[in-house]
C-alpha positions in Angstrom: 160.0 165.3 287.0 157.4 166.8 285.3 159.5 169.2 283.0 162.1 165.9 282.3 158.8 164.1 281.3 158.4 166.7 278.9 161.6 167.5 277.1 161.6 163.1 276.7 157.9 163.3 274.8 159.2 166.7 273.1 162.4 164.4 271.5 160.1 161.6 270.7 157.6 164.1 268.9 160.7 165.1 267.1 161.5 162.3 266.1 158.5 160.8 264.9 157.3 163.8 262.9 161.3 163.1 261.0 160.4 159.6 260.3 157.2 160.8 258.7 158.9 163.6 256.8 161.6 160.9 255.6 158.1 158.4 254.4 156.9 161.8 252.7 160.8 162.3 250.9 160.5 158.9 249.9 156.9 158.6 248.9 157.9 161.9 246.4 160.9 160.6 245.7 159.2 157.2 244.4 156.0 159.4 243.0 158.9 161.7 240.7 160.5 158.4 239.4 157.6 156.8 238.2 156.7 160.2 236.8 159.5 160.3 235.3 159.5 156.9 233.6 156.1 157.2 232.7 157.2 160.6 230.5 160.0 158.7 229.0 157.7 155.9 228.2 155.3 158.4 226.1 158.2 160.1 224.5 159.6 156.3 223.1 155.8 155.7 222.2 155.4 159.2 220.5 158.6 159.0 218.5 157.3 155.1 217.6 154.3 156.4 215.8 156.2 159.6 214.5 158.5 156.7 212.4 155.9 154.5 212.1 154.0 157.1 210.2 157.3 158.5 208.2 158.0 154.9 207.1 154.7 154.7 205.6 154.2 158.1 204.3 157.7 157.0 202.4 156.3 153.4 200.9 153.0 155.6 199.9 154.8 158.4 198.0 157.2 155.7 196.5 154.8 154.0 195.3 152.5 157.0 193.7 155.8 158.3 191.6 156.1 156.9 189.0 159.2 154.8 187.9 160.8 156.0 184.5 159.6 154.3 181.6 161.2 151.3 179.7 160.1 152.5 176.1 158.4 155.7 174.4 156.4 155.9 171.0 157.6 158.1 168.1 156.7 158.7 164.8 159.4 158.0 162.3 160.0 159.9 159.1 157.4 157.5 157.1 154.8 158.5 159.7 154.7 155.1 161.7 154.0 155.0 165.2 157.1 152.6 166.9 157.2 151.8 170.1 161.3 152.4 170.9 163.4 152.3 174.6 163.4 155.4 176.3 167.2 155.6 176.5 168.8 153.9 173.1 172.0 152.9 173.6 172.6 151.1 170.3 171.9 151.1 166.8 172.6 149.3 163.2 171.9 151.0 160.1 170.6 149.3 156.6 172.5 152.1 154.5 175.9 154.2 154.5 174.1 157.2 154.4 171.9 156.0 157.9 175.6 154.9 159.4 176.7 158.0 158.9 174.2 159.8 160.2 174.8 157.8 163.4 178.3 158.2 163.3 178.2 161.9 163.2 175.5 162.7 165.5 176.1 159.7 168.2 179.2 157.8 167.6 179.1 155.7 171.1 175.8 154.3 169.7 176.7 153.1 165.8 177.3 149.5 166.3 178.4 148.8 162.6 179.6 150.0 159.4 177.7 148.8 156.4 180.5 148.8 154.6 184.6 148.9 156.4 186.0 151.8 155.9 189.0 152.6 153.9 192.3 152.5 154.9 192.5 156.5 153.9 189.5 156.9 156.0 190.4 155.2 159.0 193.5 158.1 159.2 190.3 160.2 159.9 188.2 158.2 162.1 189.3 158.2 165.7 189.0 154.8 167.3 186.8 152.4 168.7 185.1 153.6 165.9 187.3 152.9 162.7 187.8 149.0 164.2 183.7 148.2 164.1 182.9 145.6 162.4 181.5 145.8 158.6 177.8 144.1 158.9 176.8 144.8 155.5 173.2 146.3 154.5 170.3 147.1 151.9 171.7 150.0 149.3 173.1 150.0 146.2 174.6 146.9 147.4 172.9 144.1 148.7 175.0 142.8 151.1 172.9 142.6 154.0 172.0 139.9 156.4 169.4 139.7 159.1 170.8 137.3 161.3 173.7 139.2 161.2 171.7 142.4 162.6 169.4 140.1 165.3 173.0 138.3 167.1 173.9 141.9 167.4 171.2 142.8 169.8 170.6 146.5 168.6 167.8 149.2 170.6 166.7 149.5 167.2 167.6 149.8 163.4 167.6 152.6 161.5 166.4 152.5 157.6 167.4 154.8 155.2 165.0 155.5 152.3 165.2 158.1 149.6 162.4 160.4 148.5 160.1 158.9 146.6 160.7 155.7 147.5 158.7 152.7 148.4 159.2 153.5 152.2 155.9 151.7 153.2 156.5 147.9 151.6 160.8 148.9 152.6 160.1 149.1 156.4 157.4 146.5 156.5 159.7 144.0 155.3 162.8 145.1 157.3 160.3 144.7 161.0 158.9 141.4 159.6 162.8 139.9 158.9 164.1 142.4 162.3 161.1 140.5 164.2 160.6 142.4 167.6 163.4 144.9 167.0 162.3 148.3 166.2 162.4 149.5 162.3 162.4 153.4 162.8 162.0 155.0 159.3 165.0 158.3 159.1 164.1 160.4 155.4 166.3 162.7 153.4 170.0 161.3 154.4 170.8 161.6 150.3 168.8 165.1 149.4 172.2 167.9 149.7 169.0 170.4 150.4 167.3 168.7 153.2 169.9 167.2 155.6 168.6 170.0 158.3 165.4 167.5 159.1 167.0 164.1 159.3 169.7 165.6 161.5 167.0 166.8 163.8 165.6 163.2 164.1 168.5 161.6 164.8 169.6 163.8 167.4 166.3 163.7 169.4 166.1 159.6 168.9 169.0 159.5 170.5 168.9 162.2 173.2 171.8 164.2 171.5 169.6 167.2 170.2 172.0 170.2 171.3 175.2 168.6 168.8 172.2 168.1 166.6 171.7 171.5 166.7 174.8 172.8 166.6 175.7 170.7 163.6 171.8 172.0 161.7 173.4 175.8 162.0 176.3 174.7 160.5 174.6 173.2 157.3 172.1 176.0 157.2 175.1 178.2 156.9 177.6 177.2 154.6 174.1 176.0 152.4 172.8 179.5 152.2 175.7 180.7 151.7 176.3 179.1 148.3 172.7 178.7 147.1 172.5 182.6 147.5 175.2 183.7 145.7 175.5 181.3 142.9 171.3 182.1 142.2 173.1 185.4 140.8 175.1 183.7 137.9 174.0 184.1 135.2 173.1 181.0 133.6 175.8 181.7 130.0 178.2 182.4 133.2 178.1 179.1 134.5 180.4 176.8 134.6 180.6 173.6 132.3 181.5 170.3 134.4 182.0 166.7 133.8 182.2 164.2 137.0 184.6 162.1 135.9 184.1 158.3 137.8 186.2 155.3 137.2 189.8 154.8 136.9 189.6 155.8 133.0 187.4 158.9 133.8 184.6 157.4 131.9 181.7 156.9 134.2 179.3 159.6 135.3 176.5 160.9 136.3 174.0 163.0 135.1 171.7 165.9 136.9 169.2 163.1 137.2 171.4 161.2 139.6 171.4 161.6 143.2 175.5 161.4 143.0 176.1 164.6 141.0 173.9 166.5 143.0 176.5 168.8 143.6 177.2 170.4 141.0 173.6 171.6 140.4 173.2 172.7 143.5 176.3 175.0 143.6 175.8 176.7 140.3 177.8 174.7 137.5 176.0 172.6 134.4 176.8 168.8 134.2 177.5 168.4 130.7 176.4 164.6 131.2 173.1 164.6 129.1 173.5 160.2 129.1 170.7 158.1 130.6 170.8 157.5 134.1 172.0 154.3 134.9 169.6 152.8 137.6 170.9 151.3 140.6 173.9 152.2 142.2 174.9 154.8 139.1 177.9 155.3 137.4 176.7 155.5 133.7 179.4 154.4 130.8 180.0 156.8 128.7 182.5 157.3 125.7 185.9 159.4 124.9 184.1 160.7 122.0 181.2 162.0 123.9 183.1 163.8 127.3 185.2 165.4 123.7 181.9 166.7 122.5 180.7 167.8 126.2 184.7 169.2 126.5 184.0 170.6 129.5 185.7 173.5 131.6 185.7 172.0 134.7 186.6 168.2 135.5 185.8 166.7 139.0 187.5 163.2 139.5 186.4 160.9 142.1 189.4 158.4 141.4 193.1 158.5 142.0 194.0 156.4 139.6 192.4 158.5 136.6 193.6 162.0 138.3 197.4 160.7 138.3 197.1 159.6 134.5 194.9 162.5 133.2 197.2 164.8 132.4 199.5 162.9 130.3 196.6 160.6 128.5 196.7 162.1 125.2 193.4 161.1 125.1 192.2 163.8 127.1 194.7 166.7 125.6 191.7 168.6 123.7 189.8 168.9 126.5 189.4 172.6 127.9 189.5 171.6 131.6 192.7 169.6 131.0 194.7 172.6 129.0 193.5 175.3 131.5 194.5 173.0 134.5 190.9 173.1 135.6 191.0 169.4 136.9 190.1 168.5 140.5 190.6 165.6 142.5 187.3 165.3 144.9 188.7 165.4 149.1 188.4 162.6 150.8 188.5 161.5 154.6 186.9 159.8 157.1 183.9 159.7 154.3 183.9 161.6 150.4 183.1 164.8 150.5 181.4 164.9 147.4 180.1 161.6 146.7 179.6 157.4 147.4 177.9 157.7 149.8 176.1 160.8 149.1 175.3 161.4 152.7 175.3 164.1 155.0 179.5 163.6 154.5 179.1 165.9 151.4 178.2 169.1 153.9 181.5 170.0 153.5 181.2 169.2 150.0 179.1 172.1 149.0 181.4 174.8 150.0 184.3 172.8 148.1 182.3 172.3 145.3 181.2 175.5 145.0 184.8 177.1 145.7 186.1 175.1 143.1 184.2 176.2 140.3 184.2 179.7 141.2 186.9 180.9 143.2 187.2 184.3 142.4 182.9 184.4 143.7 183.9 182.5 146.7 187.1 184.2 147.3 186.5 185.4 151.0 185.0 182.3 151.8 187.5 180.4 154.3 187.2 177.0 153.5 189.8 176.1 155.8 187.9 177.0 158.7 185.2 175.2 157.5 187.1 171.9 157.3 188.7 172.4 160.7 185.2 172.8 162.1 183.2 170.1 159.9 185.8 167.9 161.1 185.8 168.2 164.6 182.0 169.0 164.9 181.1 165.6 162.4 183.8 163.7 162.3 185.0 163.9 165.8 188.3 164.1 164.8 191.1 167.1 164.3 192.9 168.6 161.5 196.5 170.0 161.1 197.0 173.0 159.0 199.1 170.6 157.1 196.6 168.0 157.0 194.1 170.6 155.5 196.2 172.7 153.1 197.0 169.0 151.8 193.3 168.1 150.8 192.7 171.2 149.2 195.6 171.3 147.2 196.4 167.6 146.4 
């Protein structure tokens, strides 16, 4: 009895020390899942902040930078401070010469020719650009009208002036008519020996300063060039010429005029000792007088008079007729010589001074240098037809 006693309490100790071995299992069990949640908790709170600190370390740093600016001040050419946008998408011009400059540099941006081009020169001027609209301006001409420039909505306008000029009173009155369009002042677009700087301008206004660049060596290379080697003529070497304007061949100008600047500047003597005629040029002169001059070398700037010279009998006497020493002056997109006298007539300087001495200028390949003003300037492309055409008419 006494052992069966026993084994009974020995079983019931058993199982009572499982049941509290099972309330221990449990209790852990629920101690290690509240544990558990309590971590996962933290982590969801830690990562909270973590964000909520990101997200505002974002707002702070956005709103320390900086955005990009909506305008910039420059000084123009005349030396006025003008407040422009920072990224200039458009532009009108008050002058051909200013167009141009436009045109050649930034072509996306011109918004307007002052004047429409020519059928002949729309051959040469790739499109949208030969179809935008003639607006007119403030040059020889005065054809300009303000309203007409305001309805167009331009970044700014550039003005053209000449050296010398009354640039101060010229850009006051063009910001007082443009109102709160900027006037921006661009120097030197007619001076054959100072194209380098305006160039420069124009390409940093407009955010194009490598083609700038590019198009600077270019001119400084053809123009030293030719100023080098014709400052070696002697000057009883040089070459008498007479820049024969008009469809009769009697207008010109003299070294005075801003329009025969060429011929100076690559060696030859205008014989044209007239008056200037002020304005827009193109003095009148006489038979009589161009047969006293009788110049060797005759540079036309119309068709009309360059078909009919050689069979006027008029003109017979005339050394540059008899020794076949008459040229008709290139012309595409723009002249390369002349009207406007521009930063068109780069390639005019080599011409010009091939022209009147070839046989000095013999190695110079003017070709190459019309293929490459062309599709540097012009934006446009030349056949070896095309070429051999203009400079042998």
């Amino acid at each position: 009895m006494r052992q069966a006693g026993g084994l009974a309490g020995f079983s019931d100790l058993k199982r009572a020390c499982r049941a509290r071995c099972r309330t221990r299992q449990q209790s852990k069990k629920g101690e290690i899942t509240i544990t558990r949640k309590q971590s996962l908790l933290g982590i969801l709170l830690i990562i909270g902040i973590c964000a909520a600190c990101f997200a505002s370390a974002c707002i702070a740093a956005s709103q320390e930078q900086p955005s990009t600016p909506a305008n910039r001040t420059i000084a123009d050419m005349a030396g006025r401070e003008v407040v422009v946008p920072a990224e200039i998408e458009s532009v009108l011009c008050t002058s051909p010469p200013s167009a141009m400059l436009v045109y050649m540099v930034a072509p996306e941006k011109l918004l307007g020719w002052n004047f429409a081009p020519t059928e002949v020169s729309k051959r040469y001027i790739p499109e949208p650009y030969a179809s935008l609209p003639e607006v007119g301006g403030w040059f020889g001409k005065q054809t300009g009208n303000y309203e007409t420039f305001i309805s167009m909505h331009p970044d700014i306008v550039l003005e053209g002036f000449n050296v010398g000029g009354s640039v101060n009173d010229t850009v006051a009155e063009r910001q007082q008519k443009m109102g709160s369009i900027p006037v921006v002042a661009v120097e030197d677009t007619v001076n054959a020996s100072g194209y380098a700087a305006p160039i420069r301008f124009a390409g940093d206004l407009l955010g194009e300063e490598e083609h700038a660049a590019a198009m600077i060596a270019f001119y400084d290379g053809v123009l030293a060039t030719v100023t080098e080697r014709v400052a070696a003529i002697p000057e009883d070497e040089r070459v008498r010429v007479y820049y024969a304007e008009g469809p009769e061949g009697l207008w010109t100008d003299p070294s005075s005029s801003q329009h025969a600047e060429l011929i100076d500047l690559c060696g030859g003597k205008n014989v044209a000792d007239c008056v200037l005629n002020p304005g827009y040029g193109r003095t009148e002169v006489s038979m009589e007088q161009v047969l006293t001059w009788n110049p060797e070398v005759i540079l036309v700037g119309d068709p009309v008079f360059y078909k009919s010279v050689g069979s006027d009998p008029r003109w017979q006497d005339i050394t540059a007729v008899q020794t076949h020493r008459v040229y008709m002056i290139p012309t595409t997109a723009f002249c390369w010589f002349d009207r406007p006298p521009g930063i068109n007539r780069i390639i005019g300087i080599p011409w010009t001074a091939k022209t009147l001495y070839p046989d000095r200028f013999e190695d110079m390949d003017l070709a190459g240098l019309v293929r490459e003003f062309h599709e540097m300037y012009l934006h446009t492309t030349l056949s070896n037809d095309e070429i051999e055409q203009l400079l042998h008419p």
